[in-house]
C-alpha positions in Angstrom: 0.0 0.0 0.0 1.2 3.3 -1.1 2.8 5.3 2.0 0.6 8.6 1.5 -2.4 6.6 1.4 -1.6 4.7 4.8 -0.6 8.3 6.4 -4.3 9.5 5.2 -6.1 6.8 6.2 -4.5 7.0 9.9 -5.1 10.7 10.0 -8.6 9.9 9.2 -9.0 7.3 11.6 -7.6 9.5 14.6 -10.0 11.7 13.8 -12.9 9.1 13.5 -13.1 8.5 10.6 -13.6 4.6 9.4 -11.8 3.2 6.5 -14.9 1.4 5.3 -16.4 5.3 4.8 -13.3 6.1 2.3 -14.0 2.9 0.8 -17.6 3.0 0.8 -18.0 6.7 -1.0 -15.2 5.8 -3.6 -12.5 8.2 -2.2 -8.7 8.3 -3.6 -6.1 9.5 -1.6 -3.9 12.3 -3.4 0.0 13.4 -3.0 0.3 16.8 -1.5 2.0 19.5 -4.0 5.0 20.6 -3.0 5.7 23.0 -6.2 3.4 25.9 -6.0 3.0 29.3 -6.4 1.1 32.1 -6.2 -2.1 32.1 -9.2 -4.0 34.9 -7.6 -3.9 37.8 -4.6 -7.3 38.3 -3.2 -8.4 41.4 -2.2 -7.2 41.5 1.2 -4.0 39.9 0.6 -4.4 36.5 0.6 -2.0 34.4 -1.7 -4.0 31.2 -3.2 -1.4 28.7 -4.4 -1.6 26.3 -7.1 1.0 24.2 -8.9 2.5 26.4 -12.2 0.6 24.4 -14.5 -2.7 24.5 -12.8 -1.9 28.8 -11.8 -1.1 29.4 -15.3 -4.4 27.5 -16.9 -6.1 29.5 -14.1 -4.9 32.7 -15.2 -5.9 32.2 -19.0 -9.5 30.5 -17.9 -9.8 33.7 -15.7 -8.5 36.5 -18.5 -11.0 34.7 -21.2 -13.7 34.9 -19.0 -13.2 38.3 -18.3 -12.6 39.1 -22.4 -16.6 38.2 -22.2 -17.5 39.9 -19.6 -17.1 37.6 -16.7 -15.7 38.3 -13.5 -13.9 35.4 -11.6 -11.7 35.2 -8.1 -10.4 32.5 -6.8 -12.1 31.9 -2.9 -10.0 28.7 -2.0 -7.1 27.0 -3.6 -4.0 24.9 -2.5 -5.1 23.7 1.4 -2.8 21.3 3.1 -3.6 18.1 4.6 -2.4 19.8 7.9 -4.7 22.6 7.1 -7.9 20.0 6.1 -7.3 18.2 9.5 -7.5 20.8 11.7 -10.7 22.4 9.6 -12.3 19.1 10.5 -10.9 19.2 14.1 -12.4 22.8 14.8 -15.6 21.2 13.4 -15.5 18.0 15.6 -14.8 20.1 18.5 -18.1 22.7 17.6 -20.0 19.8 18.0 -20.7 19.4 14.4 -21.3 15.3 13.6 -18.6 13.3 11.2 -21.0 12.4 8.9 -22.2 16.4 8.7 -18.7 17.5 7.9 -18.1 14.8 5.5 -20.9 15.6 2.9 -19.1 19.1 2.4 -15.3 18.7 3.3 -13.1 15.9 1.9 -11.3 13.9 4.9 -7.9 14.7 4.7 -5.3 13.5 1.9 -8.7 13.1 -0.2 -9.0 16.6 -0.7 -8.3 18.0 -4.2 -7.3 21.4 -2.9 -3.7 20.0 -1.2 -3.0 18.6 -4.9 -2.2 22.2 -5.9 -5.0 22.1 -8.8 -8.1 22.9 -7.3 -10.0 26.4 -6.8 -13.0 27.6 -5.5 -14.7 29.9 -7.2 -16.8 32.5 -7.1 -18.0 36.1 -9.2 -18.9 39.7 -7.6 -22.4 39.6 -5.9 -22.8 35.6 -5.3 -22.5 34.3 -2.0 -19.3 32.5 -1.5 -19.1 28.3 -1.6 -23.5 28.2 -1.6 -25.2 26.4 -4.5 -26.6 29.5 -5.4 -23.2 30.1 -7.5 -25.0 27.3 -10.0 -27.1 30.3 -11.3 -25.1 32.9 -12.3 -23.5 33.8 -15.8 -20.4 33.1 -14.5 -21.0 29.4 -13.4 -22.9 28.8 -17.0 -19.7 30.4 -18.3 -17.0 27.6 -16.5 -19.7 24.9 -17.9 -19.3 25.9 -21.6 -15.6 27.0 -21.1 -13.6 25.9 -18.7 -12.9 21.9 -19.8 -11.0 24.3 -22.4 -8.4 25.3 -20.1 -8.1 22.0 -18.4 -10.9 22.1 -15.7 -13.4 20.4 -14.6 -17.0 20.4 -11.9 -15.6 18.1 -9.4 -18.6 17.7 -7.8 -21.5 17.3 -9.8 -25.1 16.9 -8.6 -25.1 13.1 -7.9 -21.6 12.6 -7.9 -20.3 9.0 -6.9 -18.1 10.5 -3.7 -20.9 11.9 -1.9 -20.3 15.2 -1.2 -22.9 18.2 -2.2 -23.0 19.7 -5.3 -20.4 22.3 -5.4 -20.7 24.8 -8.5 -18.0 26.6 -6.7 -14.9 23.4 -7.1 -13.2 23.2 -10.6 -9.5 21.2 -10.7 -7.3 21.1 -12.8 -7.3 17.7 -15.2 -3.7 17.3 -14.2 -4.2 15.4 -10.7 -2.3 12.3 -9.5 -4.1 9.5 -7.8 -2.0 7.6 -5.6 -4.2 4.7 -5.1 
């Protein structure tokens, strides 16, 4: 068994969760980038990492959207498995229920955001990471356009790993499974 798959799968399980629920929803484990750097500078600073392929396809998705009159920022990108645990941890503590978290956050080293190639999205005027993202221009926009420039809806309605639709998470076609 691959080494970054056993470390995941004993994170999870300190933090309760079973290995029969990564088996069960279809779950991969992923490497953690190491190469990154920084795709965009929010507003207030923030740096949101990505690997160089995945920032650069993100910064010609982002100029062609704006070239018809779309407006994109990146929300979320690269996360750490550290980071993912302790979101999950804060949660766990809060009282919030396992199975709650789950359906929305991806148990750590299953998380596409620590491969470096995924971003949340989001345009001027939409609520950031709701479903209500799924009716602006700019989500109909990354449907026609973005499988162009690499990307992809990670998690469609009905998707086979569970979690809630997200018209907020596009990756970058470029992701090694480990498992």
């Amino acid at each position: 068994m691959n080494l970054v798959k056993i470390q995941s799968e004993n994170i999870c399980t300190a933090l309760g969760i079973p290995k029969q629920f990564l088996e069960s929803r279809n779950l991969h484990a992923y490497t953690e980038a190491v190469c990154l750097e920084v795709a965009e500078l929010s507003a207030d600073g923030r740096e949101h990492l990505l690997t160089t392929q995945a920032a650069d396809a993100w910064r010609s998705l982002r100029a062609a959207a704006q070239r018809d009159g779309i407006t994109l920022f990146i929300v979320s990108a690269f996360r750490s498995i550290e980071r993912q645990t302790e979101i999950i941890r804060r949660k766990l503590v809060a009282g919030v229920a396992i199975e709650e978290i789950l359906a929305v956050s991806a148990p750590p080293g299953y998380s596409e955001h620590h491969t470096g190639r995924a971003v949340d999205l989001s345009t001027p005027d939409s609520p950031l990471l709701e479903i209500g993202f799924e009716k602006t221009a700019a989500f109909r926009w990354l449907e026609d356009h973005a499988n162009s420039f690499g990307f992809y809806l990670s998690f469609p309605l009905g998707n086979s790993s569970g979690f809630q639709f997200e018209p907020w998470h596009w990756c970058f076609k470029d992701v090694i499974l480990v498992n």
